[in-house]
C-alpha positions in Angstrom: -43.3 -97.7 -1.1 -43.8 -96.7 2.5 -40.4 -95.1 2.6 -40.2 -91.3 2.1 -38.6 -90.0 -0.8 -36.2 -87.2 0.6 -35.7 -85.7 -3.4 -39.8 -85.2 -3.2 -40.5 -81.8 -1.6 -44.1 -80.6 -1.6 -45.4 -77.0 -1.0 -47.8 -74.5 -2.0 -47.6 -71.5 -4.7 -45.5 -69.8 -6.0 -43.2 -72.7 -7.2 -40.5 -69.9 -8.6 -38.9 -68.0 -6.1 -36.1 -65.2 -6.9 -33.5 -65.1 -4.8 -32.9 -61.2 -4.4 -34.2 -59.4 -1.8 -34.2 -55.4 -0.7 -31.5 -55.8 1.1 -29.2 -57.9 -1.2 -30.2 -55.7 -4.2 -29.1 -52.5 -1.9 -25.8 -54.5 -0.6 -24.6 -54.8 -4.5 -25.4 -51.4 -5.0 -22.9 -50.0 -2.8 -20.3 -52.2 -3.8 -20.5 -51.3 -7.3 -20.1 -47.6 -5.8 -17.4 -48.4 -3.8 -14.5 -47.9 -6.4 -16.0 -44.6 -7.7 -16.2 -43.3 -4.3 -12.9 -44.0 -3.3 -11.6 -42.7 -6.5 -13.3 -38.9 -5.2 -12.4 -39.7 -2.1 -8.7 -40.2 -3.4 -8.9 -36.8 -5.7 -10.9 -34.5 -3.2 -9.4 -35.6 -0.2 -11.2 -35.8 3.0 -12.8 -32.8 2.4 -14.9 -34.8 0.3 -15.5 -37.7 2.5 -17.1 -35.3 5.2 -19.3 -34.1 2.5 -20.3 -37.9 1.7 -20.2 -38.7 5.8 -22.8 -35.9 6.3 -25.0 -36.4 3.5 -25.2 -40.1 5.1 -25.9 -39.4 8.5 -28.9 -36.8 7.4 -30.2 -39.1 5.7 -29.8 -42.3 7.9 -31.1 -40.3 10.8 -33.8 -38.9 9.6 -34.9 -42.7 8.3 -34.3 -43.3 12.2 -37.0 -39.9 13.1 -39.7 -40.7 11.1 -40.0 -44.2 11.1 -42.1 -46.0 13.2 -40.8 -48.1 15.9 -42.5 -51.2 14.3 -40.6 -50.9 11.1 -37.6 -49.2 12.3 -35.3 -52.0 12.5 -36.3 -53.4 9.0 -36.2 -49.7 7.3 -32.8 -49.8 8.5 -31.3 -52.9 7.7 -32.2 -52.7 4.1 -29.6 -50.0 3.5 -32.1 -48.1 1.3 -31.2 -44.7 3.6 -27.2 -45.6 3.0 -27.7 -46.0 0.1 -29.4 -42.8 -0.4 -26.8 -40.2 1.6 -24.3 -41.7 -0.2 -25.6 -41.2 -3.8 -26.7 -38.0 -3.0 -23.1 -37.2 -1.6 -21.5 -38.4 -4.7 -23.5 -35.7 -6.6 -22.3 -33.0 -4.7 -19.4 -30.8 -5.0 -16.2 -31.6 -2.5 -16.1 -28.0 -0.9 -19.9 -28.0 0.2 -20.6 -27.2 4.1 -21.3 -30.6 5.9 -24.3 -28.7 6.7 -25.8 -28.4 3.9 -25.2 -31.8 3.2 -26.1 -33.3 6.2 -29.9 -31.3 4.9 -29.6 -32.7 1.5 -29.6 -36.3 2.8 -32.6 -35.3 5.4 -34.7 -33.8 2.6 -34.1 -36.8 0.4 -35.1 -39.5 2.9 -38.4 -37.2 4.2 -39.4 -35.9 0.4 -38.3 -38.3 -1.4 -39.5 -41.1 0.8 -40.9 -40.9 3.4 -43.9 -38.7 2.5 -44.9 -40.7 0.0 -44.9 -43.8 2.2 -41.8 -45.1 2.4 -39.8 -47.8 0.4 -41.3 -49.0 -2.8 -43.8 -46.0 -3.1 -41.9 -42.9 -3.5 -42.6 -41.2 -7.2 -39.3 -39.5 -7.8 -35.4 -41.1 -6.9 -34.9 -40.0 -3.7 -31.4 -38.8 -4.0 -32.3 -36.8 -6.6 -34.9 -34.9 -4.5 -32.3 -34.3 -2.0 -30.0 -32.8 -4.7 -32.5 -30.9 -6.1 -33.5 -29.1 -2.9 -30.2 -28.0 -2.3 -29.5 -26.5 -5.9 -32.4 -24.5 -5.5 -31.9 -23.5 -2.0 -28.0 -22.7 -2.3 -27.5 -22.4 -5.9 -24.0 -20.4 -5.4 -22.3 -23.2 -3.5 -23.8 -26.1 -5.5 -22.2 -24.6 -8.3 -18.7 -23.7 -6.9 -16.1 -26.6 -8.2 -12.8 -27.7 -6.9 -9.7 -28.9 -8.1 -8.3 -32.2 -6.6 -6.2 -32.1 -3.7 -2.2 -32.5 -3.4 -2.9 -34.4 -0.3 -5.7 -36.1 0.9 -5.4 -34.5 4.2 -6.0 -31.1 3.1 -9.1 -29.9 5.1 -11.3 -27.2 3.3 -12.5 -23.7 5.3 -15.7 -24.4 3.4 -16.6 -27.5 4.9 -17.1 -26.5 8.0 -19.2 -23.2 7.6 -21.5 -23.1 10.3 -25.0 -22.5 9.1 -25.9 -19.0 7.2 -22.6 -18.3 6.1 -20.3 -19.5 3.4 -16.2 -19.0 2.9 -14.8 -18.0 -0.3 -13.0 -19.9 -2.0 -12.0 -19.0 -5.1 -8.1 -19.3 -4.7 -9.2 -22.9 -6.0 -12.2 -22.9 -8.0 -12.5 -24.8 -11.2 -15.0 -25.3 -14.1 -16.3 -28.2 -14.6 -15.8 -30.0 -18.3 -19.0 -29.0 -19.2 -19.1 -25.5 -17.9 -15.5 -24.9 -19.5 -17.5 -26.1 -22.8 -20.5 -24.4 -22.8 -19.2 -21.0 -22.0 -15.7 -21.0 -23.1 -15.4 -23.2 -26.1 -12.7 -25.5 -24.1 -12.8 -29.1 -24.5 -11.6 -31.6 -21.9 -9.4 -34.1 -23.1 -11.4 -37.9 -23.2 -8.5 -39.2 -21.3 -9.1 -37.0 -18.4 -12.8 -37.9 -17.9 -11.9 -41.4 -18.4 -9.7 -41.7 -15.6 -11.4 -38.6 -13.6 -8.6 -36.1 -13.4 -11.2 -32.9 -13.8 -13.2 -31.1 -11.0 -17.2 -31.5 -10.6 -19.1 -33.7 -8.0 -17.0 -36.5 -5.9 -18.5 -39.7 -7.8 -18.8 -38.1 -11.4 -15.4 -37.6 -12.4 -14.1 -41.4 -13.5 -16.2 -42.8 -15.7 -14.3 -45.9 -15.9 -14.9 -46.5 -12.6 -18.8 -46.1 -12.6 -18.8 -48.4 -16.5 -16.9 -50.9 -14.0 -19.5 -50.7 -11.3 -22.5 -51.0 -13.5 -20.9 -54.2 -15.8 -20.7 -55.7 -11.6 -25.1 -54.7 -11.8 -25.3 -56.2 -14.7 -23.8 -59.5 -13.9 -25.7 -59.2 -10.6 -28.6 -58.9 -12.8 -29.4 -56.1 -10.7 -30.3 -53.0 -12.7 -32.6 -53.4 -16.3 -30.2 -53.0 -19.1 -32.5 -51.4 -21.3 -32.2 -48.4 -19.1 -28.7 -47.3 -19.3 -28.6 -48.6 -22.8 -31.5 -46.5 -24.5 -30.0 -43.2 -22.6 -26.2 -43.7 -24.3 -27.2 -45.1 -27.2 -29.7 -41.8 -27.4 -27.0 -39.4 -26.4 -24.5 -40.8 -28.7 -26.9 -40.1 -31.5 -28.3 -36.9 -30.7 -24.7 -35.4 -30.2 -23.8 -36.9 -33.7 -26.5 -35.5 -35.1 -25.5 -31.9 -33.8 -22.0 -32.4 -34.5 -22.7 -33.1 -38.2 -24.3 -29.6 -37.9 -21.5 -27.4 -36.0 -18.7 -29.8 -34.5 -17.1 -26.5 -32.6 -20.2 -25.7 -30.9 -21.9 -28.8 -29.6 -20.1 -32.0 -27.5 -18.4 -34.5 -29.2 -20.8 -37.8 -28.5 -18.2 -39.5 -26.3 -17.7 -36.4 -24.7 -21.0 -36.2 -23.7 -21.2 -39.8 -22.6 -18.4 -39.0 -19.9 -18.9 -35.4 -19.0 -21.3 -34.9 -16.0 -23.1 -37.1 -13.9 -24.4 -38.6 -16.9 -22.7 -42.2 -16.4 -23.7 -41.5 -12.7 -27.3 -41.1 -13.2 -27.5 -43.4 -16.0 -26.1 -46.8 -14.2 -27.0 -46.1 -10.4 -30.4 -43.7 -10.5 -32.5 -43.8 -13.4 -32.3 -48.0 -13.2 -34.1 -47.6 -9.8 -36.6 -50.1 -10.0 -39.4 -47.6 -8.1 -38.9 -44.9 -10.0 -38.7 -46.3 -13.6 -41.1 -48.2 -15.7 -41.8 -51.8 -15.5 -42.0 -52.5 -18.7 -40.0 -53.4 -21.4 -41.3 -51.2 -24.4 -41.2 -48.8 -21.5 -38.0 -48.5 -20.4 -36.9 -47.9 -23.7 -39.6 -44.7 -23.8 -38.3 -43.9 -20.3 -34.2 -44.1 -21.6 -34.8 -42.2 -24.5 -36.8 -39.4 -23.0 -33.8 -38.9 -20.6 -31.0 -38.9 -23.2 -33.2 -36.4 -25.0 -33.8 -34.7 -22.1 -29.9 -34.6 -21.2 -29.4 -33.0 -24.7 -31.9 -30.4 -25.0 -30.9 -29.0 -21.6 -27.2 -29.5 -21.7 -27.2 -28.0 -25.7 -29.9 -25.0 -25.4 -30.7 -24.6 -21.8 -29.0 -22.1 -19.6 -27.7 -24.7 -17.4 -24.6 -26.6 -18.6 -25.8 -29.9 -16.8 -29.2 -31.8 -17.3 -29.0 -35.3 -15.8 -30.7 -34.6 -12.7 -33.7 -32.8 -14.3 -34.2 -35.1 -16.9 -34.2 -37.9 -14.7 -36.9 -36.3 -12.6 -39.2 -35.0 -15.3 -38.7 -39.1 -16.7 -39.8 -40.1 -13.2 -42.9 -38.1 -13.3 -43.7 -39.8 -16.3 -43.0 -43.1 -15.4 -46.8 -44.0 -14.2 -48.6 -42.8 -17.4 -45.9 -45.0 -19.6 -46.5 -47.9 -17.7 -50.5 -47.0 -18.1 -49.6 -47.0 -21.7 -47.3 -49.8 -22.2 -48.8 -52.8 -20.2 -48.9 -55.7 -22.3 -52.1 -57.6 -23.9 -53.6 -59.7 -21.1 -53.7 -63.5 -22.8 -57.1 -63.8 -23.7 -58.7 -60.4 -24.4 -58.7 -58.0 -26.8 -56.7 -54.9 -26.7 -58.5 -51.9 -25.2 -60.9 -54.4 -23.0 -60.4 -54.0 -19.5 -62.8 -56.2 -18.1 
């Protein structure tokens, strides 16, 4: 009886611990990225990985600027601030001035974080701040696509425009698969956005590489199902509803599941556990409102993409639907809030 039991192991609350942490979570995260980026990096050529490479070290270094001394070293090591240039630099087009990149990744880490407090507080996904900011500041080349490369060693003029000025390149500008549908009736063949033979931004292009990536999440029980789920399953519908109505005009639905950054957004940004709702019944409201969102703009906006904007608008929303969707405390009636 004297003898210490060494299976008996006392301590206080709480008895269940989970064994992710920031950094872990953020770690997964870019390995599920990893074969979608090579894949743009393999199509775009290293034109494309200084885009990504810029968009990083804006981001990284502006984490470094405005972070105090005392969390410095932590801020860093949890890779949030990688993590963040390189989505943002997945969602931009392979020809873009490093420049402009390098801005994108400093305007998502100080508006999209920073100013709102840093990690864990921030409203709206930080790469899509930084994306944001540089449509609306340099709308011309946010919207000039490339083909891929022959080799991956072919440098562009673009990328290297110093600030204020911007090369023309139009010797080998593409539409994207949306674009060619929404203003010239073409349709991109499924096989092609499967595999991501087509131009648009780096990361979009292969959606079997980003489905790969976000079944890794899901194993890694590292993203809420619901999420991506609810925004397919709503786009799938949507577009079969408006095919039933004029198949020539509107997307096919499995078109519109792998044009765009929609498999992009779905599966690596609107998952983010800040910027998305906490509940169950409300990350279904939250998924559906952003495959509705993605439809209305994509079908009768002027713009042929919507993923971005839907995304954010859903973000903005997200406190008021977890306001609305917190379940019955055991114990208390519904509407007391004693």
């Amino acid at each position: 009886m004297k003898q210490r039991d060494p299976e008996l192991l006392l301590q206080h609350a709480p008895f269940l611990r989970e064994g992710k942490t920031t950094p872990s979570v953020m770690v997964d995260v870019l390995i599920a990225l990893v074969p979608a980026t090579l894949a743009g990096l393999w199509y775009f050529g290293i034109g494309a990985f200084l885009v990504v490479m810029a968009s990083i070290l804006g981001a990284v270094l502006t984490e470094v600027a405005f972070i105090s001394k005392q969390h410095r070293g932590e801020s860093l090591l949890d890779g949030s601030g990688l993590l963040t240039g390189l989505l943002l630099g997945l969602t931009l087009p392979p020809a873009l001035p490093m420049w402009m990149a390098f801005i994108g990744g400093a305007v998502a880490i100080g508006l999209g974080k920073v100013i709102w407090g840093g990690l864990g507080n921030n409203l709206f996904n930080p790469a899509l701040v930084g994306r944001a900011f540089l449509l609306a500041t340099f709308p011309i080349a946010m919207t000039t696509w490339t083909t891929a490369d022959e080799s991956f060693w072919t440098f562009r003029a673009s990328n290297f425009d110093i600030p204020f000025t911007y090369t023309e390149i139009d010797g080998v500008t593409a539409a994207t698969p949306l674009g060619l549908l929404k203003f010239d009736q073409e349709v991109t063949p499924l096989s092609d956005l499967f595999m991501g033979t087509t131009a648009g931004s780096i990361g979009e292009t292969s959606g079997l590489l980003l489905i790969l990536g976000g079944v890794y999440l899901f194993f890694r029980r590292d993203l809420d199902w619901r999420i991506p789920v609810s925004i397919l399953v709503t786009v799938l519908i949507f577009s079969g509803i408006l095919g039933l109505f004029d198949a020539e005009r509107f997307p096919a639905p499995l078109f519109s599941v792998f044009s765009g950054g929609l498999l992009l957004g779905t599966i690596y940004m609107a998952t983010d556990p800040v910027t998305s709702p906490t509940t169950p019944l409300g990350t279904w409201i939250f998924g559906i409102g952003v495959g509705l969102l993605v439809i209305l703009i994509r079908v009768f906006g002027g713009m042929p993409e919507g993923v971005m904007y839907s995304i954010l608008l859903m973000n903005a929303a997200t406190p008021l639907i977890d306001r609305f969707t917190q379940p019955r405390v055991f114990g208390h009636l519904r509407g007391d809030r004693d």
